[in-house]
C-alpha positions as CSV (number, residue, x, y, z in Angstrom):
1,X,-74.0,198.4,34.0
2,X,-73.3,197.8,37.7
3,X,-76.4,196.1,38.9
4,X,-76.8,197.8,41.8
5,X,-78.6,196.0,44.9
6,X,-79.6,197.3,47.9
7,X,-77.4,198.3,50.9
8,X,-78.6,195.6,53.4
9,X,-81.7,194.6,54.2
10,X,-92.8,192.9,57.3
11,X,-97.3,195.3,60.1
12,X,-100.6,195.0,58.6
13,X,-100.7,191.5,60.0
14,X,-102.1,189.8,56.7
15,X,-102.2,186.1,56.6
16,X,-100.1,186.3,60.2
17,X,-102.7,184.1,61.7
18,X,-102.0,181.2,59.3
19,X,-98.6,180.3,61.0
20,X,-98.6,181.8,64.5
21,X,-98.0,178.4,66.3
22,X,-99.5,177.1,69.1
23,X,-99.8,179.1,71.9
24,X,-97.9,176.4,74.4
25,X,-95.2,176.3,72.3
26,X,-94.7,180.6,73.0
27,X,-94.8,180.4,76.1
28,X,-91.5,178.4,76.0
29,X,-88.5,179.6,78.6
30,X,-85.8,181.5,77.1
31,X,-82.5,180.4,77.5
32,X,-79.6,182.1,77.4
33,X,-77.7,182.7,74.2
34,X,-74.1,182.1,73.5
35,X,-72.2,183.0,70.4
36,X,-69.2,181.9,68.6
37,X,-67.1,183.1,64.9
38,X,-67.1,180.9,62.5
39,X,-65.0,180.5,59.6
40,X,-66.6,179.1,56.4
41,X,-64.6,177.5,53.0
42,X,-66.0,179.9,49.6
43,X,-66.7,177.8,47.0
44,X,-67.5,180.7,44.8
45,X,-64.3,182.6,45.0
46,X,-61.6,180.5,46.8
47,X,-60.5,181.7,50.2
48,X,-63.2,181.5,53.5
49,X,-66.2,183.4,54.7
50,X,-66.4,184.9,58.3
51,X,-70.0,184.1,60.3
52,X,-71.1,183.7,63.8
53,X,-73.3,181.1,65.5
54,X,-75.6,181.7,68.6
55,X,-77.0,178.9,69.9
56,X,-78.8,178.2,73.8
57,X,-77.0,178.6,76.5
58,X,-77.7,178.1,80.7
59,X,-75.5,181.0,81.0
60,X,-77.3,184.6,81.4
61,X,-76.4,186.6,78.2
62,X,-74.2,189.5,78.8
63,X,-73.9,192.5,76.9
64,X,-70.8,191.7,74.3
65,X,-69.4,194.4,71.9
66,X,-68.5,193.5,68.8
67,X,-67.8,197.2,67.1
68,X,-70.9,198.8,66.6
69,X,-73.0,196.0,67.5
70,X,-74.1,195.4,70.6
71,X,-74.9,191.6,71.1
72,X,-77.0,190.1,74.0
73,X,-75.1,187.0,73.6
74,X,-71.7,185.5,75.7
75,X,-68.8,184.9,73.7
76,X,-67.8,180.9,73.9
77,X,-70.8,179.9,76.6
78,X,-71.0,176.2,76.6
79,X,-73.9,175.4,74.5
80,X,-77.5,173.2,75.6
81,X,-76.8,169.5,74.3
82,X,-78.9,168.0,71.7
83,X,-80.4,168.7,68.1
84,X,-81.8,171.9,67.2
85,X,-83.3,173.9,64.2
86,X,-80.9,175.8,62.2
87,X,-81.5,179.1,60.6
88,X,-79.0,181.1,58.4
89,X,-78.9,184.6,57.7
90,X,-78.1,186.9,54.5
91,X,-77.3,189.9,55.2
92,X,-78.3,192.2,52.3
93,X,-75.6,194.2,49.7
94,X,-73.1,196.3,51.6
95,X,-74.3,194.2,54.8
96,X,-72.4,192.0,57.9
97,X,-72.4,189.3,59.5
98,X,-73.9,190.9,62.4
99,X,-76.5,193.4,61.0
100,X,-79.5,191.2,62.0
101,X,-78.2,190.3,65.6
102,X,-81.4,190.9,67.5
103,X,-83.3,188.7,65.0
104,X,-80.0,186.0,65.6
105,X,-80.6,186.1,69.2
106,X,-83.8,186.1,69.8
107,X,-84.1,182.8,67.8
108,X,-81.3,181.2,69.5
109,X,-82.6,182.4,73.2
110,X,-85.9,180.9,71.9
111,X,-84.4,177.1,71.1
112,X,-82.4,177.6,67.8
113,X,-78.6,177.5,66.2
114,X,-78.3,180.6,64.1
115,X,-75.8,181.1,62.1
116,X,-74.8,184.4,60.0
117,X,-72.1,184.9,57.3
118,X,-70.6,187.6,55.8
119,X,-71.2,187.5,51.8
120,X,-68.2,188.1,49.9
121,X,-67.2,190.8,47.8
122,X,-70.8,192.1,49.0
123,X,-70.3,193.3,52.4
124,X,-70.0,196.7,54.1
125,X,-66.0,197.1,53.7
126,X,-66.3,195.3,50.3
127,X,-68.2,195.5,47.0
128,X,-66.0,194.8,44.4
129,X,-68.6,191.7,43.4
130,X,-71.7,194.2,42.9
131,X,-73.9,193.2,39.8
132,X,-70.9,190.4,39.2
133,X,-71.7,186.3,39.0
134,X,-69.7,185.8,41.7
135,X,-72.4,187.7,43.9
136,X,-75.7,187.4,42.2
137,X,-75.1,183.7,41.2
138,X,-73.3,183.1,44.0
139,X,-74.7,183.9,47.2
140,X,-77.2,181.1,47.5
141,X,-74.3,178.7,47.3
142,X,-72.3,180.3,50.2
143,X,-75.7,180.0,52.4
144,X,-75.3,176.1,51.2
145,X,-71.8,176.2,51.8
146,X,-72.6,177.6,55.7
147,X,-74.6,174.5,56.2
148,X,-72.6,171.7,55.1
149,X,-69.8,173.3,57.6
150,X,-72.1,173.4,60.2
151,X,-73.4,169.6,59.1
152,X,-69.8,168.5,58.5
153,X,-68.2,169.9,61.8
154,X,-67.8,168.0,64.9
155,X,-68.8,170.3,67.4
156,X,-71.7,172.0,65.6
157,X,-73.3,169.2,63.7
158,X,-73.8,167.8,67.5
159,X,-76.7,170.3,68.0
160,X,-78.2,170.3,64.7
161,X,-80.8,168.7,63.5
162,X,-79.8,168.3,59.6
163,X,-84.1,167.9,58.8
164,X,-85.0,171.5,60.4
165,X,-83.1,174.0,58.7
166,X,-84.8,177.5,57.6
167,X,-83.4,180.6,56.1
168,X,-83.5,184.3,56.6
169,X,-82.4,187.2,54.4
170,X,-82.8,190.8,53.5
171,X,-83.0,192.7,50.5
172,X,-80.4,191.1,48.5
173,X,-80.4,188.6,51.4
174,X,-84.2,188.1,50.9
175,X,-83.5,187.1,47.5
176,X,-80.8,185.1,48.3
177,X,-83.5,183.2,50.3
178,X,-86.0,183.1,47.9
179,X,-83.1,181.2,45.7
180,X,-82.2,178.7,48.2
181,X,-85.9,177.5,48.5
182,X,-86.0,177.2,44.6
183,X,-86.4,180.7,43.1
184,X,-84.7,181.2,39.9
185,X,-83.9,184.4,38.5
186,X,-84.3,185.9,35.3
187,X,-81.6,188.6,35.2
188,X,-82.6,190.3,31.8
189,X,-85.4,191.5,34.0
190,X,-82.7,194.4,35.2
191,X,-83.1,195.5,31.3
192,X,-86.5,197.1,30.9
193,X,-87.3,197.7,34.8
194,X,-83.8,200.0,34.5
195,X,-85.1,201.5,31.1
196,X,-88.2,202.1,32.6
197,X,-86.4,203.5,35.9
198,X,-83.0,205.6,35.4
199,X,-83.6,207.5,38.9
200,X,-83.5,204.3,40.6
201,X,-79.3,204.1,40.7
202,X,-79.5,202.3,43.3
203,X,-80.3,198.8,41.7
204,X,-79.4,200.1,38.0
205,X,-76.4,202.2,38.6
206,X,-75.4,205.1,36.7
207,X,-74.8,205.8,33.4
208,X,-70.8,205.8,34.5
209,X,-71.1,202.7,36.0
210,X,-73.0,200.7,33.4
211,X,-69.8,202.1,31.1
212,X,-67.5,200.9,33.6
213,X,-68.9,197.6,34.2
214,X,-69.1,196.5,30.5
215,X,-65.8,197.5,29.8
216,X,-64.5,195.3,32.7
217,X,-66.9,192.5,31.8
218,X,-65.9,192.5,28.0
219,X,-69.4,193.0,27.1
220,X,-70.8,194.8,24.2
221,X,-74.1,195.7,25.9
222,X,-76.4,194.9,28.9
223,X,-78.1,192.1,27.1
224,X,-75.0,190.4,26.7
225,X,-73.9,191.1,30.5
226,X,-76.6,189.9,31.5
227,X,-76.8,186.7,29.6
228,X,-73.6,185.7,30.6
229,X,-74.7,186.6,34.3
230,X,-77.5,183.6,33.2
231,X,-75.5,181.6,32.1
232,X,-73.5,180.9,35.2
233,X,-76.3,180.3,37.3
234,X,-75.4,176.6,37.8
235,X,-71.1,177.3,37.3
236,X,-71.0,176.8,41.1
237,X,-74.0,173.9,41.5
238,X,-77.5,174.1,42.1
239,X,-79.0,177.4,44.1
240,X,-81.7,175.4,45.7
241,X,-80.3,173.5,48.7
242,X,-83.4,170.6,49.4
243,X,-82.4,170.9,53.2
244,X,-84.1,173.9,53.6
245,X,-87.2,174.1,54.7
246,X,-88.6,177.2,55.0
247,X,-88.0,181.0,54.2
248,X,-88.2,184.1,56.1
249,X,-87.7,187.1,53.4
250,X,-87.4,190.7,54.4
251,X,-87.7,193.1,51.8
252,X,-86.3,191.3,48.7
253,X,-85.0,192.0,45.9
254,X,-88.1,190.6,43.5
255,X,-88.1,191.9,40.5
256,X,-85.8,189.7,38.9
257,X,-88.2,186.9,39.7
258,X,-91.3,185.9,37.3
259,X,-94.4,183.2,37.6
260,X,-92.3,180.6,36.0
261,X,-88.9,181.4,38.4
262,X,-91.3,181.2,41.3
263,X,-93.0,178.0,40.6
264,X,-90.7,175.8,41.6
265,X,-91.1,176.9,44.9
266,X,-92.2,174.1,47.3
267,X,-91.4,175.1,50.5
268,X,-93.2,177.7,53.0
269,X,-92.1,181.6,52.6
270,X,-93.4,184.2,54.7
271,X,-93.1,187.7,53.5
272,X,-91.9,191.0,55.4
273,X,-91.7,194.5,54.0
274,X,-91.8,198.8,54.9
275,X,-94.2,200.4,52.9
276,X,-92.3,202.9,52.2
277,X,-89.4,201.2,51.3
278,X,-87.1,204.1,49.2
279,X,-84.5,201.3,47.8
280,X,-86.5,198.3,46.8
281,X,-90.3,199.8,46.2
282,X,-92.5,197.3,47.2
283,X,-94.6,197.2,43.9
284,X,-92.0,196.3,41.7
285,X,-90.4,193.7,44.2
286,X,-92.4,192.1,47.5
287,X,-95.6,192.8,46.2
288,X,-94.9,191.5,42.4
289,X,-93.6,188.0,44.1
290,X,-96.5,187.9,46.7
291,X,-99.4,186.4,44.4
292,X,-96.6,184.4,42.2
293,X,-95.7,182.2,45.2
294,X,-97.8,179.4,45.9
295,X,-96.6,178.5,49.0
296,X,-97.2,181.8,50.8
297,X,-97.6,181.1,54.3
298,X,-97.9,185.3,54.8
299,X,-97.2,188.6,54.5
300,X,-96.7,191.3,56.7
301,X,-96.7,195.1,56.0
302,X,-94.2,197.7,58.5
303,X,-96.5,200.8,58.4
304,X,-94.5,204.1,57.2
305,X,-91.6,201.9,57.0
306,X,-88.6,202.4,54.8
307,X,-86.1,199.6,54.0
308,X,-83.5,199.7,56.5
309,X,-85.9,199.0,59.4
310,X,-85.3,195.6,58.9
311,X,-81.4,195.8,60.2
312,X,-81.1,195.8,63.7
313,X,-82.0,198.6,66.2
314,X,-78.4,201.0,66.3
315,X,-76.3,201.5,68.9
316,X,-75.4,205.5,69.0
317,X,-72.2,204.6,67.7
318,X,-73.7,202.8,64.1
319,X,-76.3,205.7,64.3
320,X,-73.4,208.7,64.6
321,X,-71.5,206.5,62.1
322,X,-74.5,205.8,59.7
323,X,-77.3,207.9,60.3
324,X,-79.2,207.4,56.6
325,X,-79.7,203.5,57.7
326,X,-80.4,204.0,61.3
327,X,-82.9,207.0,62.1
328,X,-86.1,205.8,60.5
329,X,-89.2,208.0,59.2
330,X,-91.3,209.7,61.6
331,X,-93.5,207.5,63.4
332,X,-92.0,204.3,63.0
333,X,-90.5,202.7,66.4
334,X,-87.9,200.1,64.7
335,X,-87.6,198.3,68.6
336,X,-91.3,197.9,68.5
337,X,-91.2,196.7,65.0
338,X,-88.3,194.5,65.3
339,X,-90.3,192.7,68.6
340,X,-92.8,192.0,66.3
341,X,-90.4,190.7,63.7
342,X,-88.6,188.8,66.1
343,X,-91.9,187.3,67.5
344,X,-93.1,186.2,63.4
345,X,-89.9,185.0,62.5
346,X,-90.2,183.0,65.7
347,X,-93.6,181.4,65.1
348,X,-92.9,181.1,61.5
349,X,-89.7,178.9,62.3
350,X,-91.1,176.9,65.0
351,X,-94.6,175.9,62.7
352,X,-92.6,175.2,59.6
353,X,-89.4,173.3,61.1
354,X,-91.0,172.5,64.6
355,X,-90.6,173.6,68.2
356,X,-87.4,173.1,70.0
357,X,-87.2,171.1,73.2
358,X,-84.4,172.6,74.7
């Protein structure tokens, strides 16, 4: 079986008022926000990783174009001196480097270094890694491998501050997240949710592509796939990076996770989700994590919502392109929601890593 995970990847306002951080520290100027590519070593399978950073700038932002995305950012602005949070973003399966721009900028213009990367063989114009080690094993350590760059580089490390680092992900990016901080998967969890789900293709495949994948794997059933999928949890290191600090998950991919894989979780996580979310329900996945993490710091419900609300608001080109993860369902206003994203994720980060001075 392919193990299919979502395409890429929340407003009740539950719990919200447990991190909102001071109000002095809101009020904060924006900056500017400047933006550079990156180019990150894979440890997972040879070869580099494209990313971005934005960072503060004194510059205005300009209106950039990077294909369908339009950034608010300046390409190659001369950055504001001195140590900053970090926060990296997973994109979710079939996602870019750039699907969560707004969420990149508004963090950056707010005092931060973002930084994105582009997961391989799980990205929009490659998924020859779906339901593979390589991906499911190995995403966590190519967020790990995006900070020791950063850490290692001369220029960059200059305006991080290697003791406030955070995460961000969605959907398979979410769980990527929840990995980072210390989650640890059980993958024979795929088994009976999939027996219990055949419509749901989307994260169990079909019954062509289980075929498929077991006769490229070598493995006599799904058990056995997915034991071996187990097994290599550690063949590239440790999936917990103890820099990290804090998690911001957006609709994740739970339901791999149980009580015991949770538990080691030590670090704050603050949950988003849509309520009707199509590709990773919300009962089987944000909502079965929710009560099994003991450092919950919240958890926010997007009314109406389905899963892509969580990528960036479209340009008309990425909505005439991709129209299924751009127009949302009838009264949901994804700029509205993403503001009040953007805002959380803001007062999340600053109360868990501290405010920036810049």
């Amino acid at each position: 079986m392919r193990v299919y995970l979502p395409w890429i990847a929340v407003l009740s306002g539950l719990a919200l008022t447990l991190l909102l951080a001071p109000l002095t520290a809101l009020a904060q100027t924006a900056s500017g926000v400047g933006f550079d590519p990156i180019t990150i070593h894979d440890p997972v399978n040879g070869g580099t990783m494209p990313g971005y950073v934005f960072y503060p700038t004194r510059e205005a932002s300009r209106v950039t174009w990077r294909g369908p995305y339009e950034l608010h950012a300046t390409p190659d602005a001369p950055a504001v001196p001195g140590a900053k949070p970090l926060v990296v973003i997973s994109h979710g399966h079939g996602g870019s480097d750039l699907g969560h721009h707004d969420l990149a900028v508004y963090l950056a213009s707010h005092g931060f270094v973002v930084a994105t990367l582009e997961h391989p063989g799980d990205n929009f114009h490659d998924m020859s890694g779906t339901g593979t080690s390589a991906v499911l094993d190995g995403r966590p350590i190519q967020v790990k491998a995006t900070i020791s760059m950063l850490l290692g580089d001369q220029h960059w490390k200059a305006l991080i501050d290697p003791a406030r680092i955070g995460v961000a992900g969605f959907s398979a990016g979410g769980y990527t997240a929840l990995m980072v901080v210390g989650a640890v998967p059980r993958f024979d969890r795929f088994i009976p949710y999939c027996q219990r789900h055949p419509e749901d293709t989307g994260t169990c495949g079909t019954p062509d592509q289980i075929a498929a994948m077991l006769r490229e794997s070598g493995q006599p059933t799904m058990e056995a796939y997915m034991g071996a999928v187990q097994k290599d949890l550690a063949r590239w290191g440790a999936t917990a990076d103890p820099r990290v600090q804090a998690a911001f998950v957006m609709a994740p991919l739970g339901l791999v996770f149980d009580k015991a894989g949770l538990a080691s979780i030590d670090r704050p996580v603050f949950l988003y989700y849509g309520e009707h979310d199509e590709v990773l329900p919300p009962k089987y996945n944000v909502l079965h994590i929710a009560p099994l993490i003991k450092t919950l710091a919240g958890i926010t419900m997007i009314p109406k919502a389905g899963h892509y609300v969580f990528l960036s608001p479209c340009s008309p080109q990425l909505t005439r392109d991709a129209p299924d993860i751009c127009i949302d369902p009838p009264g949901v206003d994804r700029v509205a929601a993403h503001r009040q994203i953007d805002t959380d994720a803001l007062a999340f980060f600053r109360k868990t890593l501290g405010t920036s001075t810049h």
